[in-house]
N, C-alpha and C positions, 0 to 999 in steps of 0.2 A: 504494500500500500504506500502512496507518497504519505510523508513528514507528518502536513498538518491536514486533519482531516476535514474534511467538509462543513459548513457551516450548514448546522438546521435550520430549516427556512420559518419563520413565523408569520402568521399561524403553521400548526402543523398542514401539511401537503392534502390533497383530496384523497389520495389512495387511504390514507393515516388517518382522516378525518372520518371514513366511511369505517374503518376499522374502530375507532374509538368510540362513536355512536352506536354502533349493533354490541359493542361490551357495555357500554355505559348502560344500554336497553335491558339487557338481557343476567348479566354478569353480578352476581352476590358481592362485593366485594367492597374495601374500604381503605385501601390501601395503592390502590394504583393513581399515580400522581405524575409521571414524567408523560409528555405527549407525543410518542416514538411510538410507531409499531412495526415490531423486526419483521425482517425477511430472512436473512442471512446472516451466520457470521462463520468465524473461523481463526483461530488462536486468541488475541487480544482483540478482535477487529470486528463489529456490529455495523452491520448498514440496515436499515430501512427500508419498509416498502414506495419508499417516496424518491430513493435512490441518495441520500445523507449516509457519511459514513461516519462512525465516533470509534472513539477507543475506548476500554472499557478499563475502571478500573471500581467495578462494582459485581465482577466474575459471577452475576446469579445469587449474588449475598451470599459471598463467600462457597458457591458449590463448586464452581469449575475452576480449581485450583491447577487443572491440567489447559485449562484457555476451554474457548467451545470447538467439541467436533473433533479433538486431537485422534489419530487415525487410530493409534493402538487400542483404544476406546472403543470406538466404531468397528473395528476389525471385530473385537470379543464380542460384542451385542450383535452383528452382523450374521457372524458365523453361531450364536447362541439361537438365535431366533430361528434361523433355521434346521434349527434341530426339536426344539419346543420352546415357549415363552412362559409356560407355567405347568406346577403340577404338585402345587400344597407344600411345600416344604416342611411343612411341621407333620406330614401326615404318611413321604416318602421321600427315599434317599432318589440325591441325584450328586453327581461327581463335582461340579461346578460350585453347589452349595458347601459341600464339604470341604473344599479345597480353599476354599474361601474361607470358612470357619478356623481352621488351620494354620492360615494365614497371620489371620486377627488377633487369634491365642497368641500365634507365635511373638506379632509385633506389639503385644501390650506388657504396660509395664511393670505390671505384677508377675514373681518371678513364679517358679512351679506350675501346677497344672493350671492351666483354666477355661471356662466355657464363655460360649457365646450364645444372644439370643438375637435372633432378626428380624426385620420389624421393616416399616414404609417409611419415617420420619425422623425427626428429632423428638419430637413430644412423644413418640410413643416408646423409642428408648429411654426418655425419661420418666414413663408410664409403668416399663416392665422393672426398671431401679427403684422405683417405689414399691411395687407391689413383692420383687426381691429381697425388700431391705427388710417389710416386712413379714414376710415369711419366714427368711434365715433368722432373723434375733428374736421375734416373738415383741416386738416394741411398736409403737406408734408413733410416737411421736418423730418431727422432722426439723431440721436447721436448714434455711438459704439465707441469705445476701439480699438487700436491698439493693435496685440497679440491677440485678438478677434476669436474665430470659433463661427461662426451661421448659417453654414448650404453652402451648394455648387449651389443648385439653383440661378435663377439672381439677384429674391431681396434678401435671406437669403448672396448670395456672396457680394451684395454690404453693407453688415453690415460687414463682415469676412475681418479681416484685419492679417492672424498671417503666412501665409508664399506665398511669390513672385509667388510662381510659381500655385500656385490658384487662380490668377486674369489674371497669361499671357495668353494675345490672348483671352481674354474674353469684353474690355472695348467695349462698354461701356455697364455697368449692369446700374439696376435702379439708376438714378440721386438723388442726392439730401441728402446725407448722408455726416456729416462731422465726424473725426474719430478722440478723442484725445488720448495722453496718458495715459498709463494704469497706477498704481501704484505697479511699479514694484521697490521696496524699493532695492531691491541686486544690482538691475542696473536704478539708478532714470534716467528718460530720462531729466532732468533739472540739474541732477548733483549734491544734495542736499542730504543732510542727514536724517534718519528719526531719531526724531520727532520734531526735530527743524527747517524742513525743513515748518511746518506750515498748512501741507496737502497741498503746492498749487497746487499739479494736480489736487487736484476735486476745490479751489477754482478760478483757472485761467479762468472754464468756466463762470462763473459770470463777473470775473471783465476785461478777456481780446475779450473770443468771442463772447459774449452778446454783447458788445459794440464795435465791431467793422464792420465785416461782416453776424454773424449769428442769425437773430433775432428770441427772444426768444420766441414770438407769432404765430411763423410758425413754431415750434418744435414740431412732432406728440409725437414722442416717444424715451425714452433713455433706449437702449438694454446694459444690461451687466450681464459679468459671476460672480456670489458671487466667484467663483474661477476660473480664466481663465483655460482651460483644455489645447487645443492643441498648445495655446501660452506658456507653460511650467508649467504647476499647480502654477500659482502665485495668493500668497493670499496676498489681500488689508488691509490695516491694516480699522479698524473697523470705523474711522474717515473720511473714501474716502469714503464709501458706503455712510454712514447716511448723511456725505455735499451731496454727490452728489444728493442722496432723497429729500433732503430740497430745493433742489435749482429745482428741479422740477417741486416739489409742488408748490411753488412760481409762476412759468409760468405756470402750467397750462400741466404738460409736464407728457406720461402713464410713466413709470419704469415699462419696463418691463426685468424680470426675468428669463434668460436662464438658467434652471437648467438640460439642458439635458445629461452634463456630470458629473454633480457634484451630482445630485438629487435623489431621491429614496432610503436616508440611507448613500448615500457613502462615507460621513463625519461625522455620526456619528449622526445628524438631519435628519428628513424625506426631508427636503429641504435645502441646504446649506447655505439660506440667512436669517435664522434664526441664525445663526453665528454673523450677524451682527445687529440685532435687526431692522430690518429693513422691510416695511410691502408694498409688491409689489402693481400694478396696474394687470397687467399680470405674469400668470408661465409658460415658456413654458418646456414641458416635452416629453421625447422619452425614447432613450434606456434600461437603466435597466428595466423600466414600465412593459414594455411586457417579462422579460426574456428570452430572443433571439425570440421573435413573435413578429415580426415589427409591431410596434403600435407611435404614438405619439400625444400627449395633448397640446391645449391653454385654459388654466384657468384665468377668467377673471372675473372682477366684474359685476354683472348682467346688470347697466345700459351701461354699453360699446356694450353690444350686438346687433350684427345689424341689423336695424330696417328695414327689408326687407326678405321674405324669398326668399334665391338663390343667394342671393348679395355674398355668397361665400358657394362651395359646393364639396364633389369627390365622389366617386364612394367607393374606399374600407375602406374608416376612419369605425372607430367605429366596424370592419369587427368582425364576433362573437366570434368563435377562438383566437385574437388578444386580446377579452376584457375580456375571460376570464381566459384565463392567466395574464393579469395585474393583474385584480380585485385578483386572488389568491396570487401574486408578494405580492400585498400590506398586504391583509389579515395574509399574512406567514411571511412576515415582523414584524408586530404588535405580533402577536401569538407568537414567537419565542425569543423577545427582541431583534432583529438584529440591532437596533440602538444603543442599550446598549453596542454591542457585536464590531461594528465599534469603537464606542470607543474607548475602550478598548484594542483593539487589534492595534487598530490605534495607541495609547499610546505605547504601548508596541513596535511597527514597527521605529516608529520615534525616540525613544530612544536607539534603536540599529542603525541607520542610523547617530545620530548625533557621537555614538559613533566613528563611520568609519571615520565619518567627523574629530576628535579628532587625528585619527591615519592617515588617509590618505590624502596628502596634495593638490591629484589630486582632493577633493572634494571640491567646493566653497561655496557650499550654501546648506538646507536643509529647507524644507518646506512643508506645507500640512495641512490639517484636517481629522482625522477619518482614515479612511483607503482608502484615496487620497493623497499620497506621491510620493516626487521626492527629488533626490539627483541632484544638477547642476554640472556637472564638467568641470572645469578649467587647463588651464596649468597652471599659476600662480596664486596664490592667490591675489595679492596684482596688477597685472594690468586685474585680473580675462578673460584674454582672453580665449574665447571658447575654449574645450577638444572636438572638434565635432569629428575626427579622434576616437580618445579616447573613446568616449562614444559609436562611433559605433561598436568598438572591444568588450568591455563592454558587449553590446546586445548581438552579435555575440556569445560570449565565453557563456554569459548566458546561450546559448539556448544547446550547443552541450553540456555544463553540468547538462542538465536536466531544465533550468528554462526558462521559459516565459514570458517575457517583453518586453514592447516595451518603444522609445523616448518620449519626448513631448520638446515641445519649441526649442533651437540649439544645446543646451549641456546637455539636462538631460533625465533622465530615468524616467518615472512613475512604482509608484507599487502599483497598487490595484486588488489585489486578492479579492475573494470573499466573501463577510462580513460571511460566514458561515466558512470559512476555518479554520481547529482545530488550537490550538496554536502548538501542532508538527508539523502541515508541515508547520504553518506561520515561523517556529525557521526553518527545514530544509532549505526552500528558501531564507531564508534571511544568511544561513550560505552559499551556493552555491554564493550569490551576493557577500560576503567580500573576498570568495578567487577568484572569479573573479577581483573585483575591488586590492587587495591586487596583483596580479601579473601586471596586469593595471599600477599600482601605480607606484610598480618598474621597470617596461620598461622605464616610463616616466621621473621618475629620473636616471635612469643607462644612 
């Protein structure tokens, strides 16, 4: 593709306009907001049915960490479908699921035996680690994270704590979930500095809700993200994970591991909470997995497995199509160095982004691993009050100059393109974002 890619025309085109009208009509939905209707794409590279080309650095929110349509991908679903596309997984063996399963055990980061369970999503990985956590311990109760996504179902919603209007008109979901503080260091919800601040978010659970109302023998399991995703890409400094681990261990309590927006590479590790040296009970996995074939994993340690066949089961987990597009995900991951290549590239994203940060004073914050970054923007630096306005025009201009992003958390942008994406178009899209943000900047000051 040349450099800079196409400018969207505004309004959107008539092919795109016809398209967004028969969805607007017809389509459930509350959440679609850019005015782009694809035709094609292929690596980092999206065009339209109006014939607009952008770059993408919003990979399917976070699925196609292989870019879209990568051949190795398409070869496995290709050659799987012709053979059959389904046949119960939970109910008969087939070679493809198992090999797959295998895989998973193999690359997760609990050491000795362990099983897998397979499933369509991310919520419903987070659905069968619930219903796991309590089976194996015989407890009820649950710990997440404020700023928290795990998924929209009723018990993945009652761990999901990261925006209001995902719980309205929903209460009551599953009981029994208490929700602390994240360690969100740019804006401590205690008000306290890091790292004089002592870590107390993760040691307040010990010494305040232990001992007051939530006791620590009824605690099945503590859900968290090694990087919150839709609460803003906030990374914990290294000392909140491992207290919070410890102080698990101690009661008796699974940790388990939502890696389904961070995981599959996207930092730079096969798993994001190898970041933190830190060795789960549970992994739960989705998106990237499957390369846009809904697929999603609970990775567990073999004695948690429960002890009943049927005690929990679906219809299309493990579906053949689904596993064999991960199992190549992962294979082409490995084959190619795509974690070297997050890195790396990741490196190089975040040190043009602090740069911005440097020059533009509408940016407050800069954060991420690998190539899972967000820039947070602020009106002011110094009482950091949200740039929510801001940062939606940000998107907006993004997109009608060729780039594809989307928000995370109130005021920030994520940008994860596709761990394969060349270094010219990772340099093009990231120069399309600074003269975005650079005319942003000066509105906000003039």
């Amino acid at each position: 593709m040349e450099k800079a890619p196409n400018v969207i025309v505004e309004p959107p085109g008539p092919k795109a306009r016809k398209i967004i009208d028969l969805d607007t009509k017809y389509l459930a939905t509350s959440t679609k907001a850019s005015p782009i209707a694809i035709e094609s794409a292929a690596g980092a590279v999206v065009r339209d049915v109006d014939g607009n080309t952008f770059l993408d650095f919003a990979s399917g929110v976070a699925v196609l960490n292989l870019g879209h349509s990568h051949p190795a991908v398409l070869k496995a679903i290709f050659e799987q479908a012709g053979k059959f596309t389904h046949f119960a997984g939970t109910d008969y063996y087939y070679d493809v699921q198992s090999r797959l399963a295998e895989k998973l055990c193999t690359i997760a980061l609990m050491p000795g035996e362990n099983r897998v369970f397979l499933s369509n999503s991310g919520t419903e990985s987070t659905e069968a680690a619930i219903k796991l956590a309590r089976w194996s311990s015989g407890r009820k109760l649950f710990i997440s994270f404020i700023g928290g996504f795990h998924g929209r179902t009723m018990g993945s919603l009652s761990l999901t704590a990261s925006k209001e209007v995902q719980q309205e008109r929903y209460f009551p979901s599953m009981p029994g979930v208490t929700h602390l503080p994240f360690a969100y260091c740019y804006r401590c919800p205690y008000h306290l500095e890091y790292p004089s601040c002592g870590i107390w978010c993760a040691k307040v659970l010990e010494e305040l809700y232990f001992d007051t109302y939530l006791p620590a023998d009824e605690v099945a399991a503590m859900f968290i993200e090694p990087v919150q995703g839709e609460g803003g890409y906030i990374v914990p400094p290294k000392e909140f994970v491992r207290i919070m681990h410890s102080t698990c261990k101690r009661h008796g309590i699974l940790l388990v591991d939502d890696e389904v927006q961070a995981g599959i590479g996207r930092t730079g590790r096969m798993w994001a909470m190898e970041h933190h040296d830190v060795v789960p009970d549970v992994i739960c996995s989705a998106k990237a997995l499957g390369s846009g074939i809904p697929i999603g994993a609970t990775i567990f340690r073999k004695e948690l497995d429960w002890g009943k066949k049927g005690a929990h089961s679906n219809t299309f987990g493990g579906n053949a199509v689904a596993c064999a597009s991960a199992l190549a995900t992962i294979e082409t991951i490995e084959k190619e160095g795509l974690l070297q290549q997050a890195e790396r590239k990741g490196d190089h994203l975040r040190q043009r982004l602090e740069e911005f940060k440097d020059r533009y004073e509408i940016i407050g914050d800069v954060r991420g691993l690998g190539l899972m970054q967000t820039t947070e923007f602020v009106k002011d630096r110094r009482t950091k009050e949200h740039a929510c306005e801001e940062r939606d025009r940000i998107e907006e201009l993004c997109l009608k100059r060729g780039l594809v992003a989307i928000g995370c958390g109130k005021s920030g942008i994520r940008y994860i393109p596709p761990l394969t994406i060349p270094m010219e178009q990772l340099d093009a899209g990231i120069d399309i974002l600074e003269g975005v943000i650079r005319d942003v900047n000066g509105d906000l000051k003039g």
